[in-house]
C-alpha positions as CSV (number, residue, x, y, z in Angstrom):
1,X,0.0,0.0,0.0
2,X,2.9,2.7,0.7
3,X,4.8,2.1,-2.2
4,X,1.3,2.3,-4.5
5,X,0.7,5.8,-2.3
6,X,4.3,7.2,-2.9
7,X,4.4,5.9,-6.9
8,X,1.2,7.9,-7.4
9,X,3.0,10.9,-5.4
10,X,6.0,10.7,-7.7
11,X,3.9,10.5,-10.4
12,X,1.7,13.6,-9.4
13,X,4.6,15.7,-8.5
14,X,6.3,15.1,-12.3
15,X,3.3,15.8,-14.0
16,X,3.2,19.0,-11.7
17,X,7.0,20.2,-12.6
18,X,6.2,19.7,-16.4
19,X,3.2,21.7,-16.3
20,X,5.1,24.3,-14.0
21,X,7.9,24.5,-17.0
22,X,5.8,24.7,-19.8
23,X,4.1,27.9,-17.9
24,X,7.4,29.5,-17.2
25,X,8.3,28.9,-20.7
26,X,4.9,30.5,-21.6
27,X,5.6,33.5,-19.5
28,X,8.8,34.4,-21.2
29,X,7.7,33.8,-24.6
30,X,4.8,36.6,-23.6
31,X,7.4,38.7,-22.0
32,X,9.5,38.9,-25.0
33,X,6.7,39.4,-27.2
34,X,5.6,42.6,-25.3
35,X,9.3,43.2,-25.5
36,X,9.0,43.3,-29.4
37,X,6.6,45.6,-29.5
């Protein structure tokens, strides 16, 4: 039972840290746009 909880923790917290980078990358692609202008 632990190791099902902490594989679906792992898991979560990946998916988190992807979604978290493709923000930040979202941001600065915004920032430079406004930049451009």
């Amino acid at each position: 039972m632990q190791s099902k909880l902490s594989k679906c923790i792992t898991h979560l917290s990946t998916r988190y840290i992807v979604l978290c980078k493709l923000l930040l990358i979202l941001i600065v692609n915004v920032k430079d746009d406004f930049h451009r202008q």
